[in-house]
N, C-alpha and C positions, 0 to 999 in steps of 0.2 A: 691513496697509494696505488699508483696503476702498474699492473703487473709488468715482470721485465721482458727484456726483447728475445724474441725466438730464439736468435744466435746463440744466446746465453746458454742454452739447452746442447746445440754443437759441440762434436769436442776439436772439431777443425773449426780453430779461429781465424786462420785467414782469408777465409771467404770475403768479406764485407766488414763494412761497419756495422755496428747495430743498428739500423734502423726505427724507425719508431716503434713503438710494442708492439704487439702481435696477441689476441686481438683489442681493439681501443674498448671493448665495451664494458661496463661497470657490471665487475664480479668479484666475490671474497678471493682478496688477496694468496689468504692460507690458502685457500684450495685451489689456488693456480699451479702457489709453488709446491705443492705437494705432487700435484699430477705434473709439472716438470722434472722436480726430481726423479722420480719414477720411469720417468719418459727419456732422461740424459743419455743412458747409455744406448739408448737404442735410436736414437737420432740418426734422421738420412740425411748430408748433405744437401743434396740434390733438391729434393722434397723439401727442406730448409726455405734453400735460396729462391726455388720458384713463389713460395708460401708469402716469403716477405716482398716479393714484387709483387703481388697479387696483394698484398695487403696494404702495401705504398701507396698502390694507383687506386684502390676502392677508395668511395664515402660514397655506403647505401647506407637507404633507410634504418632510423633506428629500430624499424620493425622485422629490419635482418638480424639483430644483434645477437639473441638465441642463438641462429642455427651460425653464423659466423662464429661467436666464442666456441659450441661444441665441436664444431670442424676445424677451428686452430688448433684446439688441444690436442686434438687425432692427430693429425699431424703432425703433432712432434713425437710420436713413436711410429709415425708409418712408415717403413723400410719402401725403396724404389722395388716392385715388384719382377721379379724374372722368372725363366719358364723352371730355374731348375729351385726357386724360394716358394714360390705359391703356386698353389694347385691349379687356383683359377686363370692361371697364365699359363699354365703347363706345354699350351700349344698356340698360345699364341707370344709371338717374338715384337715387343713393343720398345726395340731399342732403336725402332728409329726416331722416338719420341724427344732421344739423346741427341741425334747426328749435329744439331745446331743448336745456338744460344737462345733462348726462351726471349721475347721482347712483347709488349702488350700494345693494345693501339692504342693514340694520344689524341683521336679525334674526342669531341663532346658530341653529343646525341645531334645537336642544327649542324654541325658542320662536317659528319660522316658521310660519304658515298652514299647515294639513295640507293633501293634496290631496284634492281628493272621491272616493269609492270608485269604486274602478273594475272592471269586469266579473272576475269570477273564471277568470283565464285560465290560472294555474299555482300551485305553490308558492314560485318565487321571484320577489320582488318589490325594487324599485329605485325609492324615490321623491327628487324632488327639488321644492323648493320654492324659488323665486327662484333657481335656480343654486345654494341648499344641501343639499349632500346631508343627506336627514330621514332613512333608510334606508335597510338593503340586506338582507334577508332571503334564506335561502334556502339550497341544501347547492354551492350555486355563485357566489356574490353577495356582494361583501364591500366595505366601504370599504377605499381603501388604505390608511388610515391602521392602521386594525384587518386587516390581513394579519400572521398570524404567519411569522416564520423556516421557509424550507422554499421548494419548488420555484415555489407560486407568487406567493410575492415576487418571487422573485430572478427570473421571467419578465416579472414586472410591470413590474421597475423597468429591465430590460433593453430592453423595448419603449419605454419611456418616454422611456430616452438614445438612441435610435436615432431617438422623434420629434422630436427636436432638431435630428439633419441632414435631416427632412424639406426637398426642392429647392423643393417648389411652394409653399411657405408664402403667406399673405397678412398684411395686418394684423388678419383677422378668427384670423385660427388664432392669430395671436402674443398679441392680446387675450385670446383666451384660457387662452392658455398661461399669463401673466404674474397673470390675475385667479382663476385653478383654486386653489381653497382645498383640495379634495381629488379623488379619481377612486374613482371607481366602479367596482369590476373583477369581469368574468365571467370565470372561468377553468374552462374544463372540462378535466379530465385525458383523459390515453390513451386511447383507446376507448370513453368516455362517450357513451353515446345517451339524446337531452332532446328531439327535437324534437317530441314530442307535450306537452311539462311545459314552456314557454313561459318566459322567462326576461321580465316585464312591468317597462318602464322607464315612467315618469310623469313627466313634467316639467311641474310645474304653476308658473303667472307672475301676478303682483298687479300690476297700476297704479298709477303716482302718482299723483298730485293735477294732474297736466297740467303742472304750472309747471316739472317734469323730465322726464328722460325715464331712468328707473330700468333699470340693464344689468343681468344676470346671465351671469355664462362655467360653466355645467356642464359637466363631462367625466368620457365613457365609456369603459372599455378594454376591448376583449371579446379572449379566449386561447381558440381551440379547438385543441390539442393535437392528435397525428397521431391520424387515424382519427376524433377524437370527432366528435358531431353537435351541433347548440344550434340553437335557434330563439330570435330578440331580437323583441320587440312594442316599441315607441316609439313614443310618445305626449306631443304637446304641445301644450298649452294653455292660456287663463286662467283663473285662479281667478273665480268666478262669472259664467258664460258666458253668461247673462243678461242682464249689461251687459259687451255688446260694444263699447263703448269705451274700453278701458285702454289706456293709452299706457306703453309697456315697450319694452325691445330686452332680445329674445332670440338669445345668441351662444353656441350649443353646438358640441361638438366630440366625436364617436363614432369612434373608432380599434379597427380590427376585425382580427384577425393571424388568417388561417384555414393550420394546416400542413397535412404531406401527409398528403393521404386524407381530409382532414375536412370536413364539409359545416357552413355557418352560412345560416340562411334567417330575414332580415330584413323587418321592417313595419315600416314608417314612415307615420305620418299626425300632421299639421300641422293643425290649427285654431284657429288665436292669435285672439286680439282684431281687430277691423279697422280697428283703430289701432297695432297693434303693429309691430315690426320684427322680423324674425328672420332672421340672416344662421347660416346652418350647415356644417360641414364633416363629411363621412365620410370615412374615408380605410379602404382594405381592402388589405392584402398575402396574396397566395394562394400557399400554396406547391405540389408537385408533385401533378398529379391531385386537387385539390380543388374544391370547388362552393359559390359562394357564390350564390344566389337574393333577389333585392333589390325589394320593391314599395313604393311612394314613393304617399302621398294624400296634395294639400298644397290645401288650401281658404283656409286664412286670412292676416292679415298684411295688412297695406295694405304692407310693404315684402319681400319674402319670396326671400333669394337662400339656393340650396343648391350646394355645393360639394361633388361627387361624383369620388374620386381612387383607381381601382383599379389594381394593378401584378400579374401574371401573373408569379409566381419560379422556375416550372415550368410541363415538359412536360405536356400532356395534362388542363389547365387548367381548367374550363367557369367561365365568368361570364353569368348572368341580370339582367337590369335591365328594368321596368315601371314608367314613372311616369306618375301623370295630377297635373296641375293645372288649375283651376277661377279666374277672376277673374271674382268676379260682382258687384265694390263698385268704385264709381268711383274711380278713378288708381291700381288695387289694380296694383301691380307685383312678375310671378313670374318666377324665373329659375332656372334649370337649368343648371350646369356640368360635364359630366361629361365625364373623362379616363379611359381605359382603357390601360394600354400593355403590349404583350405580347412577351416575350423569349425565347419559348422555343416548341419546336415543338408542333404538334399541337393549340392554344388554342383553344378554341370560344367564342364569346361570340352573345348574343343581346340586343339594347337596343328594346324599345318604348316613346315616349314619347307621351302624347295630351294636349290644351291645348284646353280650352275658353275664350273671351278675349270677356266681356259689357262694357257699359256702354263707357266710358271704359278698359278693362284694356289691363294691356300686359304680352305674355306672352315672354317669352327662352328659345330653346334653342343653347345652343353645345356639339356634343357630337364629341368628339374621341377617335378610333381610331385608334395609331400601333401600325404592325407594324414592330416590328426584325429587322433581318437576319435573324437566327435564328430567326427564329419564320416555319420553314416548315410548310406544308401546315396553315397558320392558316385556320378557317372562323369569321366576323366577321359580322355584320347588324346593320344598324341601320335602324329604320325611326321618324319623326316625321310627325302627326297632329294638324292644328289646325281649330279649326273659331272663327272668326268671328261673334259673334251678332249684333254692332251696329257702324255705320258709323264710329263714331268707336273702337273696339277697336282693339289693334293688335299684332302678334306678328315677333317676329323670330327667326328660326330659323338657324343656321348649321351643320348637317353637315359636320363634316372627317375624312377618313378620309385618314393618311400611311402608304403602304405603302410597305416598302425591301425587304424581301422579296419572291422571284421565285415561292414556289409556294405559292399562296395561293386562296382563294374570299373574297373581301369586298362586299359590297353596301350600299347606303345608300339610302334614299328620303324624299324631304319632298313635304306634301301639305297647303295652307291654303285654306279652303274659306270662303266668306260663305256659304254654302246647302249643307242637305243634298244626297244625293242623289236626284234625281229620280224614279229607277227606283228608290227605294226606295220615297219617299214613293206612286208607284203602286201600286204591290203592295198597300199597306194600304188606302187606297182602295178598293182592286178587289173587297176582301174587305169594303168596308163600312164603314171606319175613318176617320173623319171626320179634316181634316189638322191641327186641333190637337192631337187624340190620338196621331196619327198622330206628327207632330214630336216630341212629350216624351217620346213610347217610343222615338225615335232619338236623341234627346240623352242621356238616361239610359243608353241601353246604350252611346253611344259612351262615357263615363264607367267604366259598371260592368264594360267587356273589365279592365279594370286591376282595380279596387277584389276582383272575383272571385277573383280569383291572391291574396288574402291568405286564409291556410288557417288563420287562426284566427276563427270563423262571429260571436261576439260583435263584435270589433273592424270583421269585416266588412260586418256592416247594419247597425251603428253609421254606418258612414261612405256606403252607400246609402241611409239615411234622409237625414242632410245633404247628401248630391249633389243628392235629389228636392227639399229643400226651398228649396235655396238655387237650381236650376233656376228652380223656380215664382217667387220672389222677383223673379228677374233678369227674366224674360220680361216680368212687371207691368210692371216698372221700366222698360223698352224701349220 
């Protein structure tokens, strides 16, 4: 008996026909319709209708089946989230997620847009095209689906049912779950050291015709096994970035499992269209004495929310985090969610955030450091960085640091500026440095403390030529 269709749960039946169930996979009947019933009165339309497109167009692996059934059933009680219903949207406005009809792309993986060539960073390569995986090359790099029998299947798909009871889920992680046609897995074995041979991920996105607004859900699974090393390069943007006006929602979802002793050192850089939407999840589990190093460039998107989810499984921990964003296009709205939560003693973590917020931008930081009981003689920083260029910008920043633990070092600082500093701007001055010189070599560097921390030199003046250029841009424009 296969469970019934989503709709059924609606109490607006004229949306649609029923379409075929929601989700196909083989689970006790009873305890579908229990957690429907349950689930009826608080159904979202909205969330509904996108769910069952998303469900239409999928056939992934049967080794998504897990985390697909657990994120249907969410689903059917997840309400459309607003600033004045959930907290975690409190400040940021995601109604332009609404303004068009949802539509999914109808290429297949040989017949999607390639992406354009991108700098020779390593030997394994990962592209995807509209959310289709095109590719996975490489002696670490494989579609799930094309995973043979052997250890790293059976890790793959062990990761995969475990992100099913993921607790923080939203409806962006469940969209995704529900619409992943396939997953892209890095797995490095025992003792594997890559971080100099780069593991390059590509996610390249096409625009509609404007009369929709075209999603794509990719998802990444990265395995560093105890002791190995890997370095991820991640890269997202439009396909011909020329015309910077494609209208797309980009909803990706990167799940990173680092064990004991293994090091994973991530780049992340963002340059969508400035009409796009790109709502994202990372989510990182670190086990004993591991190091995960994390730098975040997010420049594009007129809608641009990231959702950054680390858990500490082990003593003797270190977690790295560097992000800058950039809002240099009017009502361009950034946001930053990061969670850290550490359980176990001796945890080091380090978080720099820095926020440039021009024209009309509206920049979000909510970043949250909880220390559990156990996790004593935790040493924790966080420090956020905004700087204001124009009157009508605006940046909301919340720092929360929850310590339960008694033998601890944690610190936290926020700092949002309309104006440089002063006694900077002398110094260059004094030496002869005229103040609009003077200003753009301190906007840039406040930028390039972050963008420098990516240790791969292509990816990283790639994205220092787009800081200088999109600076100059904004400043005009002001």
């Amino acid at each position: 008996m296969s469970p019934p269709s989503l709709c059924a749960a609606s109490c607006s039946a004229p949306l649609r026909a029923c379409p075929t169930s929601l989700p196909r996979s083989r689970r006790a009947a009873a305890s579908v319709s229990a957690s429907r019933a349950a689930a009826a009165a608080v159904s979202d339309d909205l969330v509904l209708r996108i769910a069952e497109q998303l469900e239409d167009s999928a056939s992934s692996s049967p080794l998504l089946d897990p985390l697909r059934s657990a994120s249907a059933l969410s689903l059917l009680s997840t309400p459309w989230p607003t600033r004045r219903s959930n907290e975690a949207f409190r400040f940021t406005d995601i109604s332009y997620l609404r303004s068009l009809p949802i539509s999914l792309p109808s290429q297949t993986p040989s017949s999607a847009p390639a992406p354009p060539p991108s700098s020779d960073l390593g030997s394994s390569h990962i592209r995807f095209s509209d959310g289709l995986l095109v590719s996975a090359t490489g002696a670490h790099a494989a579609a799930l689906a094309d995973l043979p029998p052997g250890q790293a299947r059976d890790r793959a798909a062990a990761a995969l049912a475990a992100s099913a009871e993921f607790a923080h889920r939203d409806l962006f992680y469940d969209f995704n779950a529900v619409g992943s046609s396939d997953v892209a897995v890095v797995y490095v074995p025992e003792g594997a050291k890559m971080t100099d041979d780069p593991v390059h991920i590509s996610f390249a996105y096409s625009g509609s015709d404007g009369a929709s607004m075209m999603m794509s859900n990719p998802r990444v699974l990265v395995i560093a096994e105890k002791g190995a090393e890997v370095a991820i390069v991640e890269e997202h943007f439009g396909i011909g970035e020329e015309d910077d006006g494609a209208c797309y929602w980009a909803n990706p979802v990167v799940d990173i499992v680092v064990e004991e002793g293994a090091r994973v050192v991530h780049s992340y850089v963002q340059r969508q269209s400035s009409a796009a939407a790109h709502t994202k999840w990372t989510t990182v589990q670190q086990n004993t004495s591991s190091k995960y190093e994390f730098v975040e460039v997010s420049t594009g998107a007129r809608l641009n929310r990231h959702n950054l989810h680390i858990q500490q499984l082990g003593p003797e921990t270190i977690t790295e985090l560097s992000t800058f964003h950039l809002t240099s296009q009017n009502k361009q709205i950034h946001d930053l969610h990061s969670r850290l939560i550490l359980d176990h003693p001796r945890g080091y973590s380090r978080q720099l955030h820095k926020m440039i917020a021009c024209g009309t931008g509206n920049g979000i930081f909510d970043g949250n450091i909880k220390v559990n009981r156990y996790a004593q003689q935790t040493d924790a920083g966080q420090q956020t960085k905004c700087l204001l260029l124009s009157p009508k910008a605006v940046v909301n920043v919340k720092p929360n640091l929850q310590i339960i633990a008694d033998d601890v070092k944690c610190t936290h600082g926020a700092a949002i500026s309309g104006d440089l500093d002063p006694n900077e701007l002398f110094y260059f001055q004094a030496r002869g440095v005229d103040v609009k010189t003077a200003t753009d070599a301190l906007l840039f560097s406040f930028g390039a403390q972050v963008i420098n921390r990516i240790p791969f030199k292509p990816v990283e003046q790639k994205a220092l030529a787009q800081l200088k250029e999109l600076l100059t841009l904004s400043r005009q424009s002001n």
